[in-house]
N, C-alpha and C positions, 0 to 999 in steps of 0.2 A: 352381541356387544356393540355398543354406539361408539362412531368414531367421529370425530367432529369432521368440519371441512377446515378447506385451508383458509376460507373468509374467517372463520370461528376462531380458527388458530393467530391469526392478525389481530382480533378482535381482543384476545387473551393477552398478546404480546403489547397493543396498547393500553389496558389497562394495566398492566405493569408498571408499563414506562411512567402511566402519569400516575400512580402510587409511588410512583419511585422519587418522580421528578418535580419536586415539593424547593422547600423552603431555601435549603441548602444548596441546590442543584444551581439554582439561580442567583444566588448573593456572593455563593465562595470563586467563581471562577471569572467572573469580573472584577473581584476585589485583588486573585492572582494576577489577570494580565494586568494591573494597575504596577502591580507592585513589583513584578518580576522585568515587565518593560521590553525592553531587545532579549531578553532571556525566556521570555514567555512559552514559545515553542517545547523547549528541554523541559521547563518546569511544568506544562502541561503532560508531557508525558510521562512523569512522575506522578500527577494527578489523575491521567487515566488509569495508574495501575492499580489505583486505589480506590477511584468515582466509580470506572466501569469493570476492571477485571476482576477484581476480588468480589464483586455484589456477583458477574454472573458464575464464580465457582460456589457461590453460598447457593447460587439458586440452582446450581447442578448436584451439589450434593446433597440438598433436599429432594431433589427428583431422584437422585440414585436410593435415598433410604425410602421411597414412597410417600412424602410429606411426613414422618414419625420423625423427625429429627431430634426430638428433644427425648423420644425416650432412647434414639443412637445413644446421643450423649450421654444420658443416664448408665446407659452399659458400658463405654467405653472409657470413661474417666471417672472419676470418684462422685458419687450422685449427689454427696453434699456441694461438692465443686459445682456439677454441674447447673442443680439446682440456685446457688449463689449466682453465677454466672448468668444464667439465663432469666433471671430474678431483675438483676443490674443492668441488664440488656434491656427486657423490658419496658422498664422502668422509664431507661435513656434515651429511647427510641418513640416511648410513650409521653406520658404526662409527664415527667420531668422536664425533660428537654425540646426534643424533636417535635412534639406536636404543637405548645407554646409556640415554637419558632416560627411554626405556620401561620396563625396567627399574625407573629407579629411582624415578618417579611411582609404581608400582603400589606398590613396596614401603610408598613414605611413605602412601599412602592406607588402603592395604587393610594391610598388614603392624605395620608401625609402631606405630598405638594399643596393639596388645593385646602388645608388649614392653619391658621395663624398660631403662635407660638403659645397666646394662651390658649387655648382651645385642643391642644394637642392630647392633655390625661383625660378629658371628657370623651373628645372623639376616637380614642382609641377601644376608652369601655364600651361606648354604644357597637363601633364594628365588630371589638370582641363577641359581644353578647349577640351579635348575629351570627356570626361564623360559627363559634361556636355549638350553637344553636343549630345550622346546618350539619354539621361533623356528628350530632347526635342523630338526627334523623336520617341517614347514610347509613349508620353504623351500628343504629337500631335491625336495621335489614340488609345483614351483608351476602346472604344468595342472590339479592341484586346487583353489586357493584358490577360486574362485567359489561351491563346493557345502559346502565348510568356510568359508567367512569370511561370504557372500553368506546362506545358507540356517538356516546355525547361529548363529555369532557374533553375527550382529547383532541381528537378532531378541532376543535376551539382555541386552544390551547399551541397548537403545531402550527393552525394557521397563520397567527400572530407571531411566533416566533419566524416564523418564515420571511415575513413582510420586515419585521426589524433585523433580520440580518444581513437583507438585500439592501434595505436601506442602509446599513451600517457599512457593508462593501461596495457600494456603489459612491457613498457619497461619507467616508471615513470621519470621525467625529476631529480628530487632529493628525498628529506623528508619534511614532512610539519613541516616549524616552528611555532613557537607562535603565539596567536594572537599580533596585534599591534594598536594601536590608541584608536577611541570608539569603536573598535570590542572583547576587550578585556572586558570590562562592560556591553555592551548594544548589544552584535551582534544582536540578533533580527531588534530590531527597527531601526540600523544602515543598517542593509540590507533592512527593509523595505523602508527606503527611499531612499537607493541607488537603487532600482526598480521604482523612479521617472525619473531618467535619463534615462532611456530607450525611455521615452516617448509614453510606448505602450499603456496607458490607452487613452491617446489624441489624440494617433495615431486611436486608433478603432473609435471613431465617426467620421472619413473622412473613413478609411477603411470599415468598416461596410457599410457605404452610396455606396461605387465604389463596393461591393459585391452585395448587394442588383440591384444597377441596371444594371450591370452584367449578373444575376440570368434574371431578368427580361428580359433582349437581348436574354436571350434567351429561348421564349417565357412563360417561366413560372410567370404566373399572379397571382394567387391567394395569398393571404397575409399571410394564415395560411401557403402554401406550400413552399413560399418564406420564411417565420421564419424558418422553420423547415429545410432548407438545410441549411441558413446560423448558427444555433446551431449545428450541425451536423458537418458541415465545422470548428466551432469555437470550438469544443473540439481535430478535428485532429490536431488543426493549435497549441495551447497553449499545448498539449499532446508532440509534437514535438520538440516545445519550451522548457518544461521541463528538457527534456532529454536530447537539447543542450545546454542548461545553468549547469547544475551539473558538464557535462563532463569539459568545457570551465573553471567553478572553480576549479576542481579538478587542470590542468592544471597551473594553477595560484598559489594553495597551494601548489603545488610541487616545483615550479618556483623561490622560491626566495633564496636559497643558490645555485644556478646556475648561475642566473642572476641577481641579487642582487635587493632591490625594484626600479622600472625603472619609467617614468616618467608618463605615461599611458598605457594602458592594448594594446593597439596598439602598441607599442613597447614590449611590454610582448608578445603574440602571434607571434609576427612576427621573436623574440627572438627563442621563442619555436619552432616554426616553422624550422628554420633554422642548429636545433641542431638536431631535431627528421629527417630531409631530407636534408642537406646541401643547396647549391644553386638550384637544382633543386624544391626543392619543395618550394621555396623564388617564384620560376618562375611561381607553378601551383597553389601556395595560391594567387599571384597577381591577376592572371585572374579569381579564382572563389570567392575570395570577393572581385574583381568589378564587379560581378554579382549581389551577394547579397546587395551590396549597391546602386549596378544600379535602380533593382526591386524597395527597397525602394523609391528612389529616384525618380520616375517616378509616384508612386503613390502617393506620399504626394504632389507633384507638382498638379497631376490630380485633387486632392480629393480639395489642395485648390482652383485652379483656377473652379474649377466647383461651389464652396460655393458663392465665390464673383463674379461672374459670375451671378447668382441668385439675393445673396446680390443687385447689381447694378440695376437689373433687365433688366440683356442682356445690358446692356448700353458699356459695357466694354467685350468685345467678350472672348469666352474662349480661342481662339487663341493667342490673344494677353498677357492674362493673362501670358498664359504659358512661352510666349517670356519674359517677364519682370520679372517673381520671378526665371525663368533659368537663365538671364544674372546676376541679384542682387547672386541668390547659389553662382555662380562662383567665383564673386568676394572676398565674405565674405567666401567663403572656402578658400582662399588664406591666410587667419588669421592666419590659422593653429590649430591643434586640441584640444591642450592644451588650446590655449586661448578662442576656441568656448564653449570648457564646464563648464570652469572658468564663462564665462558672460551668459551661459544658468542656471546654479544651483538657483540664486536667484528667477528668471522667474517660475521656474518648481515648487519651493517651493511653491510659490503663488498661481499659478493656479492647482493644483494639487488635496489639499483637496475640490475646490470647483467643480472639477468635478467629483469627488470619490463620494461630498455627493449627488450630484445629480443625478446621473448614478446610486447610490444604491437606491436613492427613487423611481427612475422611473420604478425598475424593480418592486416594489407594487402599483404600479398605478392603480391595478382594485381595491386595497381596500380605497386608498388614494380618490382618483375620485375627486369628488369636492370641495376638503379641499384644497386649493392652498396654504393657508399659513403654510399649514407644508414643501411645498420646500421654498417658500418665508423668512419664518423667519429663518429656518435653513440655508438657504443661506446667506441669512444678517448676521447672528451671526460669521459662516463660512469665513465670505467675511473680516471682522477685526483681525481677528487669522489669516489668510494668508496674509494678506498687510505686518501685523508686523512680521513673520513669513521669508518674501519673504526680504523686511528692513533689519531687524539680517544677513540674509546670503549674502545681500550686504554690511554688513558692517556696518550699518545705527544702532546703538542702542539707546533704551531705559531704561535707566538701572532700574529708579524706576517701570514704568510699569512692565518689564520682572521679577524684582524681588517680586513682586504683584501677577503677573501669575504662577510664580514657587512655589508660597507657595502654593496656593490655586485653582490651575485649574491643575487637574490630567493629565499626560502624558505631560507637556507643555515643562517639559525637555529634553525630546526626541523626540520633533518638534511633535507632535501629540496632542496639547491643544485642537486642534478644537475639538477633537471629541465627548468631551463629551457635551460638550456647545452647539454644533450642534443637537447632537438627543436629549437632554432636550430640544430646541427653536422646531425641530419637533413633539413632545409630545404637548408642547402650542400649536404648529399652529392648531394640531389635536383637541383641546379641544375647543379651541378661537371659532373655525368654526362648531364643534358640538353642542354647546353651541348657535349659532346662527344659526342652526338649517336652515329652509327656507332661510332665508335673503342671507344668506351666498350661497344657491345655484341659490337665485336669480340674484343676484350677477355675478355670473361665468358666467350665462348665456347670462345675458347683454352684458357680456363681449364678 
């Protein structure tokens, strides 16, 4: 049996980081310290529980199931559930949302400055239909990513960041002002769920799966060995990430009696950017965050067309997958970035807690074992606290319910109601199935 080196295993853990470390990683945590100000600190730590800790419990409990995650879930909650759910996922993480974003983040950063106002829809199609264009031919060949994303990209990628964050603390863009908005009452929980927008926790169960088989390409079989590099790989890759999200808010906090609050953290960056190196460094942040949006963007593409690819069962080639949610990106990144994260907020809210709660049961699954109904019923419970959850930030209210919930379901005003409702429904599930004792795993078995 092959066992990699520890260079291999670095190797693995940055390609991670920069699949990881795309569109999102870079817009939402400068657009926080803007906004959060002298509160930025607390509100960043709400953002790491959600940027960095929750992506690497998704990427731990994919190593714990051996990269099969999706047929876990299949057995542990209801297959039409999960099916739906992993569908939605997808989708959001894919051509819908996340991959579009990549796209259109690099344009605003790197493209944008050095175009006049009319010339803006033309010069976005022509970058699009490049980028894009690159994201297929990636993603055409994904036993390559590790020596293309891992060896090249990142490497690129870290350099640059490194250089503007020294520059950024050597020589500070201004003074932090106040907080502003709900980061002045609530930054905690207000950073926590702006570490929904990243999308890294959704993003890990499609990356987690392209690590895993990966790992396996190259010849390392065993299931214990295969967890154990991609943990390994999943503490350099969110270690990484830490350390560029503080810098990136710092940035942000310092940003806005300079630049006044701007319309997204892509034009905050690309702001910064141009003050700390003039036009030159407008020219070298272009090309190395279309790197890092590239990377993403090639992997969320892979990780979907390889799900429903399966999904189909081979019916629908992964070739062709790829060709169809690259042409749909292109298109829908021509939206523009403002209005992609507008129409992704309500989506992320919904699906968010239900896979936070199942991602954190799955990681006790050797004591859980045959009590299905403690994911089942805390999913269910979970599953009505994110509809209306996901409703409210489309706009959609219900005033007497909502005002029901906020008296009496703790956290429910700072978008967090599921959660207590959630682990009481897994407590029952725990009991329900205790309590029925054989039946119960006679049951599973059948199953």
């Amino acid at each position: 049996m092959k066992r990699m080196s520890k260079g291999e295993i670095l190797t693995v853990g940055l390609m991670m980081f920069s699949i990881f470390f795309g569109a999102g990683n870079l817009i939402f945590p400068p657009a926080l310290g803007q906004a959060a100000g002298s509160n930025s600190i607390i509100a960043m730590l709400g953002f790491l529980v959600t940027g960095v800790g929750l992506p690497l419990l998704g990427i731990t409990a994919i190593a714990m199931q051996g990269g099969k995650y999706v047929e876990f879930m299949n057995r542990k909650t209801y297959p039409w559930l999960a099916t739906a759910l992993l569908v939605i996922l997808y989708l959001t993480i894919g051509p819908v949302f996340a991959v579009p974003r990549t796209g259109a983040v690099s344009f605003e950063i790197g493209i944008r400055p050095f175009l006049s106002a009319d010339s803006l829809t033309m010069g976005q199609f022509i970058y699009s239909l490049f980028f894009f264009g690159a994201t297929y031919y990636l993603a055409m060949t994904p036993n390559k990513l590790i020596d293309r994303v891992g060896k090249l990209l990142t490497p690129a990628l870290l350099g640059f960041l490194v250089i503007l964050f020294v520059k950024s603390f050597v020589t500070p863009l201004g003074d932090v002002l106040d907080a502003t908005g709900a980061y002045i009452t609530a930054p905690f929980s207000q950073g926590f769920q702006d570490g929904y927008q990243t999308m890294d926790l959704l993003a890990s169960l499609s990356i987690g799966t392209i690590v895993v088989n990966a790992i396996r390409m190259r010849g390392v079989e065993d299931n214990k060995s295969v967890s154990k590099i991609c943990i390994i790989s999943g503490f350099i890759t969110v270690a990484l990430m830490a350390m560029v999200y503080g810098s990136l808010a710092y940035i942000g906090a310092t940003s806005a009696g300079v630049l006044g609050h701007v319309e997204n953290g892509g034009q905050l960056l690309a702001g910064a950017v141009n003050i700390f190196f003039g036009p030159a460094g407008n020219l070298l942040v272009a090309f190395i965050i279309a790197l890092a949006c590239l990377t993403t963007s090639c992997g969320m593409i892979s990780g979907m067309a390889w799900y429903f690819n399966k999904l189909t069962n081979n019916r629908i080639s992964y070739a062709r997958l790829v060709q169809v949610s690259t042409l749909f990106s292109f298109v829908v990144s021509n939206v523009g970035l403002t209005q992609i994260i507008n129409l992704s907020i309500p989506f992320l809210v919904a699906i968010y807690p239900l896979v936070i709660v199942f991602v954190v049961l799955s990681l006790f699954d050797g004591v859980i074992a045959w009590r299905y109904n403690v994911y089942r019923l805390a999913i269910d419970v979970t599953l009505v606290f994110a509809v209306l959850d996901g409703l409210g930030a489309a706009g959609v209210k219900f005033a007497a319910l909502q005002s029901i919930f906020s008296a009496y379901v703790p956290f429910y005003d700072i978008g967090m109601g599921w959660f207590v409702p959630a682990l009481a429904a897994a407590v029952l599930g725990w009991v329900v199935d205790s309590l029925r004792g054989a039946h119960a795993r006679d049951a599973v078995t059948a199953e």
